[in-house]
C-alpha positions as CSV (number, residue, x, y, z in Angstrom):
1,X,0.0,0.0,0.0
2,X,2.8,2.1,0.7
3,X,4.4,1.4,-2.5
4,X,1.1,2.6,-4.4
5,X,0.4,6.0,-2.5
6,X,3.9,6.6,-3.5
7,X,3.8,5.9,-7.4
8,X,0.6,8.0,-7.5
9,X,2.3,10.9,-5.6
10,X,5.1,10.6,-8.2
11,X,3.0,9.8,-11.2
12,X,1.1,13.5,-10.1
13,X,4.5,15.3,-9.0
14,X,5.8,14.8,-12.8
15,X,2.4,15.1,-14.4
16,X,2.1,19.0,-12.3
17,X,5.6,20.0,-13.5
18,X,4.4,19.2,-16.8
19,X,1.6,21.0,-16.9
20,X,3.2,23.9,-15.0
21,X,6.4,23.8,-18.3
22,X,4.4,23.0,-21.0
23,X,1.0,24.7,-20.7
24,X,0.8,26.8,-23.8
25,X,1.9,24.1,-26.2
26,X,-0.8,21.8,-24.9
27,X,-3.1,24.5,-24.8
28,X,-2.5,25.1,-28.6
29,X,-2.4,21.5,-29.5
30,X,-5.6,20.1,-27.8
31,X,-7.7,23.2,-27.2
32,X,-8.9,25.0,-30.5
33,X,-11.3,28.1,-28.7
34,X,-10.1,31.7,-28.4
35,X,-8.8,32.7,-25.4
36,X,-5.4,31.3,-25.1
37,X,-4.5,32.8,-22.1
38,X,-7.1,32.2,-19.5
39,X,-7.0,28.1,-20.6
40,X,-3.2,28.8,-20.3
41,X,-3.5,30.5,-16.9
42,X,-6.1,27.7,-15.6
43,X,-3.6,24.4,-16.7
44,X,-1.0,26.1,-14.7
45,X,-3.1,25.9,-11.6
46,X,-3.8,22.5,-12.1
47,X,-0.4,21.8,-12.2
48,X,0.4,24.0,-9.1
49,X,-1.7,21.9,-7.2
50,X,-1.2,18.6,-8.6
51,X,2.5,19.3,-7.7
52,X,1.3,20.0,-4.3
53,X,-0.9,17.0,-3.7
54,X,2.0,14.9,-4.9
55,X,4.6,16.0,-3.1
56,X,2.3,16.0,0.0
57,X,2.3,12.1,-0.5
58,X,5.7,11.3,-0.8
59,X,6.5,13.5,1.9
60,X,4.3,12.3,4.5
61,X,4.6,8.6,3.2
62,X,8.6,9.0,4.0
């Protein structure tokens, strides 16, 4: 069990970095509407706080 909460918490830690890095090009790849910025603005939060839930996990699992 221990073994699984961590490999979520690391599966989400690299998954929030990559949203946090990479949010316009994924923005402009799988999002076709007009404002850019706000979708932008909103992926970067959700990679802010998958990137806290995840290294909340590992941290308080070790």
């Amino acid at each position: 069990m221990k073994n699984f909460f961590l490999f979520i918490g690391i599966i989400s830690l690299v998954c929030g970095v990559k949203f946090i890095y990479d949010a316009r090009p994924i923005v402009k790849k799988y999002f076709g509407f007009g404002d850019k910025n706000e979708a932008t603005l909103g992926l970067k939060m959700l990679g802010f706080l998958l990137t806290i839930i995840g290294s909340s996990l590992i941290m308080y699992i070790y």
